[in-house]
C-alpha positions as CSV (number, residue, x, y, z in Angstrom):
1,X,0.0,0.0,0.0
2,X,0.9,3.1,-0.4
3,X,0.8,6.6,2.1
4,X,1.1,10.1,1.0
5,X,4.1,11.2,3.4
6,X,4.9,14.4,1.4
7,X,3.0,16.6,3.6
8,X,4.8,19.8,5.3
9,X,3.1,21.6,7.9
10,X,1.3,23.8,5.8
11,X,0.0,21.0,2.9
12,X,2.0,22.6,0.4
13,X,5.0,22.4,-1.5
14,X,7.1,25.8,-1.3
15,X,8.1,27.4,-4.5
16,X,11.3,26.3,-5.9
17,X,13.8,25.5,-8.4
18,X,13.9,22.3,-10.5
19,X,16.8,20.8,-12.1
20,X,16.0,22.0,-15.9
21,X,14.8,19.6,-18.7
22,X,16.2,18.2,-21.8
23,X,13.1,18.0,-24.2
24,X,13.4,16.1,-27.6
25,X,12.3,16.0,-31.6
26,X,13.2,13.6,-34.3
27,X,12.7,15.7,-37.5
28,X,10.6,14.5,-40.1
29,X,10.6,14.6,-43.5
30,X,8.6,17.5,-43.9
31,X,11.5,19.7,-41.9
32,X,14.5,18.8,-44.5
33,X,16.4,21.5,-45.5
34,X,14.5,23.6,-42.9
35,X,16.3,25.6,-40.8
36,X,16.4,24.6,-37.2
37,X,14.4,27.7,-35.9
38,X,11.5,27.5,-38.4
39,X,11.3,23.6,-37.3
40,X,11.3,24.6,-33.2
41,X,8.6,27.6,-33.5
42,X,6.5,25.6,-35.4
43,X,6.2,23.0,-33.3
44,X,7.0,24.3,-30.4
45,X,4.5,27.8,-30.7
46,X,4.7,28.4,-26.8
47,X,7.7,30.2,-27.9
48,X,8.4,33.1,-30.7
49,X,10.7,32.5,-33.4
50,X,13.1,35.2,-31.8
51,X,13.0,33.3,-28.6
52,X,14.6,29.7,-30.4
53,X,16.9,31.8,-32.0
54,X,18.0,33.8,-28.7
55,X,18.3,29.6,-27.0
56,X,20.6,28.2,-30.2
57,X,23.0,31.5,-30.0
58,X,23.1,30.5,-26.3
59,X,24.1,27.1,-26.8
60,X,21.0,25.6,-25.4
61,X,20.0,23.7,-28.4
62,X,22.2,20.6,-29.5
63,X,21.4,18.4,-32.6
64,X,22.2,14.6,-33.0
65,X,24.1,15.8,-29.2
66,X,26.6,18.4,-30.3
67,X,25.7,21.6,-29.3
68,X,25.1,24.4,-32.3
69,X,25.4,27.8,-32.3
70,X,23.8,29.0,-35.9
71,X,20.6,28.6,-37.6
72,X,21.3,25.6,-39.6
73,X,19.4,23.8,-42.0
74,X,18.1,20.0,-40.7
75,X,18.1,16.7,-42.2
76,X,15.5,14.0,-42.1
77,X,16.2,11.9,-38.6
78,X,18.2,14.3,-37.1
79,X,17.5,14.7,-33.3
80,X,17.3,18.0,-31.8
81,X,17.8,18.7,-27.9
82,X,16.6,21.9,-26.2
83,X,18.3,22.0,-22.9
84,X,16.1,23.9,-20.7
85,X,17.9,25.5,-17.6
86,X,16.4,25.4,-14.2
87,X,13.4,27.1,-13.9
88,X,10.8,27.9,-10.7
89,X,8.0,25.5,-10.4
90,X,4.8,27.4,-8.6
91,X,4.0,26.5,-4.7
92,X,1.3,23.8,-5.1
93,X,-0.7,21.6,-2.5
94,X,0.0,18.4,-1.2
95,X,-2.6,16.6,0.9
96,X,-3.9,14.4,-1.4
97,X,-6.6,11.7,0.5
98,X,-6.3,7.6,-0.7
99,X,-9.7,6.4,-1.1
100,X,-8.9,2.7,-2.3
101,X,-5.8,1.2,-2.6
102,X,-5.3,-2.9,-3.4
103,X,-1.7,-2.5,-4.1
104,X,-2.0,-2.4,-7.9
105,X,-5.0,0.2,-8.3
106,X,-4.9,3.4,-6.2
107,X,-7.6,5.6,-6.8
108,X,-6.5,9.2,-5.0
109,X,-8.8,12.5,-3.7
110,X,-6.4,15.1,-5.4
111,X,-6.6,18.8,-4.1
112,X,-7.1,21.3,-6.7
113,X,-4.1,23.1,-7.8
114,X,-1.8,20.1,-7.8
115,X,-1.2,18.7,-11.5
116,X,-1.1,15.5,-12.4
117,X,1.3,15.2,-15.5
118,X,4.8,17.3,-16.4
119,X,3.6,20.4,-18.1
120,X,2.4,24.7,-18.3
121,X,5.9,25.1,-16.2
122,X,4.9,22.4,-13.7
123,X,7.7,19.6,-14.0
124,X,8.0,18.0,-10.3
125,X,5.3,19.3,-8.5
126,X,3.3,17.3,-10.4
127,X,1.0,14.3,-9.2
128,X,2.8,12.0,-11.5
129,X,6.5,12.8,-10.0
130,X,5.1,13.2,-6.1
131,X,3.5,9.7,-6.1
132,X,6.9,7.7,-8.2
133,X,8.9,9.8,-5.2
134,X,6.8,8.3,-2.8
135,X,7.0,4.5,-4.2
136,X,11.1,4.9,-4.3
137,X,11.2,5.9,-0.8
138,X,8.6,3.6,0.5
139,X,8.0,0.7,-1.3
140,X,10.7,0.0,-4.0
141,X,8.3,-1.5,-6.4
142,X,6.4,0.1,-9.8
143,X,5.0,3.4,-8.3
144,X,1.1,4.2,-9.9
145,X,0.5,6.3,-12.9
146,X,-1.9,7.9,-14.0
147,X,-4.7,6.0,-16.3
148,X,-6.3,9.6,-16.9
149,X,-6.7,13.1,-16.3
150,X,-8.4,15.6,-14.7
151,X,-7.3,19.6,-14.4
152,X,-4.7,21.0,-12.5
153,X,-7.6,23.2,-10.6
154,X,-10.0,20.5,-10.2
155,X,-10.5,18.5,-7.1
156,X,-11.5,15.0,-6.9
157,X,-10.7,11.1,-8.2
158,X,-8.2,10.2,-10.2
159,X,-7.5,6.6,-10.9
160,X,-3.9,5.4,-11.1
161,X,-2.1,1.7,-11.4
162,X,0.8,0.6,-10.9
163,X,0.7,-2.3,-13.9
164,X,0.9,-1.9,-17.5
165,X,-1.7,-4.2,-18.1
166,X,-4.3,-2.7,-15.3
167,X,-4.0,0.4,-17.2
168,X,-4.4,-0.6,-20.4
169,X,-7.7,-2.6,-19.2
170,X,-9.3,0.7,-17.1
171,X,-8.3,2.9,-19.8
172,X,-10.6,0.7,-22.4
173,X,-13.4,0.7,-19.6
174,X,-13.4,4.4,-19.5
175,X,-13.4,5.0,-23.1
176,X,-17.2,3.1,-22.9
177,X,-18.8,5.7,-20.6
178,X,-22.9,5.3,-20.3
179,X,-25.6,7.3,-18.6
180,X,-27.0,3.5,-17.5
181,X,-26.7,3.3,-14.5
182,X,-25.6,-0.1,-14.6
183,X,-22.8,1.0,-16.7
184,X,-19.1,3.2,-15.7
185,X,-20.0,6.9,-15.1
186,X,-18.0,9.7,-14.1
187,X,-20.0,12.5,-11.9
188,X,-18.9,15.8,-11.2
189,X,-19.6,18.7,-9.6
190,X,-19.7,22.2,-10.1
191,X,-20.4,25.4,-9.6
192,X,-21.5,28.0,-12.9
193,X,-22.6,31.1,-12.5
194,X,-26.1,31.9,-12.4
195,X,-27.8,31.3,-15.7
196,X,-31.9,32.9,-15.2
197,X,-33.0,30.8,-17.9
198,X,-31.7,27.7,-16.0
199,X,-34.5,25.8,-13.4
200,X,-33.8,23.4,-10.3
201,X,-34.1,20.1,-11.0
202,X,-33.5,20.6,-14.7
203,X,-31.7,18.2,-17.1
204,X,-29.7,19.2,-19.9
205,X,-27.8,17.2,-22.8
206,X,-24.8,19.0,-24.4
207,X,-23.8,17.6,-27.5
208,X,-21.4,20.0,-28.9
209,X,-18.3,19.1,-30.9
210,X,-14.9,19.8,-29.5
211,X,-11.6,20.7,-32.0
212,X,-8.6,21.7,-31.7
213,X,-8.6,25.9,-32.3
214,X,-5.7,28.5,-32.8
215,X,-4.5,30.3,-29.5
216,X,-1.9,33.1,-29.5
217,X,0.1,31.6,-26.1
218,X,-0.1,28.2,-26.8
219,X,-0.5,27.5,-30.8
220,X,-3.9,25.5,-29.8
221,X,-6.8,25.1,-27.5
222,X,-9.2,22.8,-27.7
223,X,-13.1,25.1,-27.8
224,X,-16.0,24.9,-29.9
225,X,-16.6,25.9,-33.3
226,X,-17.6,29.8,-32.4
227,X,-14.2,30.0,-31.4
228,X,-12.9,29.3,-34.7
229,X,-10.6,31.8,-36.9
230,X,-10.6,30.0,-40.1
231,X,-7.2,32.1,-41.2
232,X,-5.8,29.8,-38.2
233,X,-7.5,26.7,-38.1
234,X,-5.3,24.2,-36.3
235,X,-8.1,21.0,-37.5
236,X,-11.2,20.6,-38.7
237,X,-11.6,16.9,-36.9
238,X,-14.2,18.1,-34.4
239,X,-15.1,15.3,-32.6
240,X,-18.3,14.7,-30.9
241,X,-19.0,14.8,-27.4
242,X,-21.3,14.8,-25.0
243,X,-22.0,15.9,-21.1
244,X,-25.4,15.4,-19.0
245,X,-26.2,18.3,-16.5
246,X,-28.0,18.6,-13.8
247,X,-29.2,21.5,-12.1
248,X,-28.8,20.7,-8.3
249,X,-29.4,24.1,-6.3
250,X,-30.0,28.1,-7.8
251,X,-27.8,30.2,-5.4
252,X,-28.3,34.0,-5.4
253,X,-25.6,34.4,-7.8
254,X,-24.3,31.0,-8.2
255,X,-25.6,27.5,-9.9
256,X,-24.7,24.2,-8.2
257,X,-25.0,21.4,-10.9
258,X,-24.0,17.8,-11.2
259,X,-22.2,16.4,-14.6
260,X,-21.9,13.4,-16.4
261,X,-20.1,13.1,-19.7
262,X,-20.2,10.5,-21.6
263,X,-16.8,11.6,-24.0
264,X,-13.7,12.1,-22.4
265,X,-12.7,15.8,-24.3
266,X,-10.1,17.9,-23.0
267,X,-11.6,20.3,-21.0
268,X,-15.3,19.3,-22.0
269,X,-17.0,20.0,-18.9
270,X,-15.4,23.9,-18.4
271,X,-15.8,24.1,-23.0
272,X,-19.8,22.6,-22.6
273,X,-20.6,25.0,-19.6
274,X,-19.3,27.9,-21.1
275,X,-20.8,27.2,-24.3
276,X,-24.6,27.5,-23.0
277,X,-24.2,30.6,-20.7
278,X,-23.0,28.9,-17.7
279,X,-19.5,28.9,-17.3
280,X,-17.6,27.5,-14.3
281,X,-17.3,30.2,-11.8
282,X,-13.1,31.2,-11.6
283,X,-12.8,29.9,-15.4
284,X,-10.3,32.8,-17.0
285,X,-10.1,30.9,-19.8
286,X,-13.3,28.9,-21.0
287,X,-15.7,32.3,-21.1
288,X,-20.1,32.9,-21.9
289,X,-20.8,31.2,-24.8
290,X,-18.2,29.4,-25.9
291,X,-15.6,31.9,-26.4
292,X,-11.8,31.6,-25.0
293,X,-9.9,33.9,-24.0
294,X,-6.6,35.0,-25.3
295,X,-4.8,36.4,-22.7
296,X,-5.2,33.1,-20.3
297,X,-4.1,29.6,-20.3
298,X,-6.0,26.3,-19.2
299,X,-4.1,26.4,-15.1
300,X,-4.4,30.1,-14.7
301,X,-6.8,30.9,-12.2
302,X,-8.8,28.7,-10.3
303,X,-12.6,26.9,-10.6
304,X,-14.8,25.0,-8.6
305,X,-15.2,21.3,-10.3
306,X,-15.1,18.4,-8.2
307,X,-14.6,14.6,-9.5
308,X,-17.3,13.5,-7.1
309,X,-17.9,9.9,-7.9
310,X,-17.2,7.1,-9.9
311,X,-19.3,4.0,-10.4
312,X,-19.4,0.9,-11.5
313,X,-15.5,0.0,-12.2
314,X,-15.2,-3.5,-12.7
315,X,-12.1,-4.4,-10.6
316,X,-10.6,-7.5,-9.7
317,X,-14.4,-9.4,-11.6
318,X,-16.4,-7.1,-9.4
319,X,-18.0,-3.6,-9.4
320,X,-17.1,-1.1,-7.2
321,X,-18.1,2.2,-6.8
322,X,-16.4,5.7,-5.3
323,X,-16.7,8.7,-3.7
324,X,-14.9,11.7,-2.9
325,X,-15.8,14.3,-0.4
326,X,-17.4,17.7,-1.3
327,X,-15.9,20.6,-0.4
328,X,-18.2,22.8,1.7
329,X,-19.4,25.2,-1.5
330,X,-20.2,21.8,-3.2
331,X,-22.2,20.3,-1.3
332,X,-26.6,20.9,-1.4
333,X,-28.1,22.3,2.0
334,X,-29.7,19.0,3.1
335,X,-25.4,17.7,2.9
336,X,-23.7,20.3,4.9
């Protein structure tokens, strides 16, 4: 089994310094006789052109592992290195809860603000690194990953294993997600703000197609079609999806709701909510009516969504179901 013995006294981990990253690309084909920084801000577009060129005069780029100092043109298969110095990873909270743990599955209550995987400057204080330090320390054995996502400000269960195999078989159950309530289901909750044309008790189906779109800081965000600029389009594969909401409690100025989706989108809960004027409350990013703003990234900020429950995951040939528990804003009068 395994604990989480990371805790400081306050829950958190302070600010600091990593060790720097080496991050890696094969060219392909499509790059020969490119030069190496039209190949790095094109697929790399978190950075400007001027900003690859500024990290190869500093000798922070190496290809096929001898460092360059010029603009060169690439070949087919070479491999390019961007040596990225030490940089300061953001304060982040700790005190995640286990809810179940049979020594290959571990299913976890993360805290919001705590990532799960490497990236948007987060490298170690990720889920992912904290719980593989943990194994090493403790256990000596495969430490869990993982088997899927939820976002860095979003509270809740998150499924991990520690075997190949028990990921690969979860991962296929949660691809097959049903409103049946005999089949998996993911429930959230969440809090929108208030949307008048919205009633208590009411049930909505959100079937709205999510693509990949352009977006200025990061190359491309996945949004709805409104947010498209068809001089940018990053692809026109829009694929379905689809999210079941409930309305739960109407606050003064707030809407408690409950979600299911039935597709596993990036972002599709915070993208569907927006899209029909109720919008997570704290979402900088995911705005009224589908739109997406600019100036913000996916972790800036903060939102209230909760990965509430999970049920019916066939483990071990039988079904189990779980729950997290609500924080206080979540949680319906007749609960507190």
């Amino acid at each position: 089994m395994i604990t989480n013995n990371q805790n400081v006294d306050s829950g958190w981990i302070p600010e600091e310094f990593n060790e720097g990253w080496i991050y890696s690309y094969v060219a392909k084909k499509i790059d020969s006789e490119k030069k190496l920084s039209d190949i790095l801000s094109a697929n790399f577009t978190h950075s400007s052109k001027q900003s690859w060129e500024d990290r190869i005069d500093n000798g922070q780029i190496s290809i096929n592992n001898k460092v360059v100092r010029n603009n060169q043109k690439i070949n087919s298969g070479d491999l390019i290195n961007w040596s990225r110095p030490a940089w300061k990873e953001p304060s982040v909270p700790i005190n995640w809860g286990i809810i179940y743990d049979d020594g290959d599955i571990l299913i976890v209550n993360k805290p919001a603000g705590l990532p799960v995987i490497p990236g948007g400057g987060f490298l170690k204080h990720t889920l992912l690194y904290l719980l593989s330090k943990n194994t090493n320390q403790i256990e000596g054995i495969n430490s869990p990953k993982p088997i899927h996502r939820i976002g860095r400000h979003t509270s809740g269960l998150l499924i991990c294993a520690r075997e190949k195999a028990t990921r690969s078989k979860l991962s296929k159950v949660m691809r097959i997600q049903s409103s049946s309530k005999n089949e998996f289901q993911k429930i959230y909750r969440g809090l929108t703000v208030s949307n008048p044309h919205f009633y208590l008790n009411q049930r909505l189906e959100i079937n709205i197609p999510i693509g990949k779109r352009y977006h200025p800081l990061l190359g491309s965000i996945w949004a709805i079609e409104s947010q498209l600029d068809r001089g940018k389009l990053i692809t026109t594969n829009n694929k379905n999806a689809t999210t079941k909401v409930n309305i739960l409690e109407k606050r003064p100025y707030e809407d408690l709701i409950e979600a299911c989706i039935l597709t596993g989108r990036p972002h599709q809960i915070r993208i569907h909510l927006s899209a029909i004027g109720a919008k997570l409350i704290g979402d900088r990013l995911y705005q009224e009516n589908g739109k997406v703003s600019f100036k913000e990234t996916p972790g800036n900020g903060g939102y209230f969504l909760h990965a509430h429950k999970l049920l019916n995951l066939p483990i071990q040939n039988k079904i189990h179901s779980f729950e997290a528990p609500l924080p206080n804003r979540l949680k319906m009068k007749h609960e507190k």
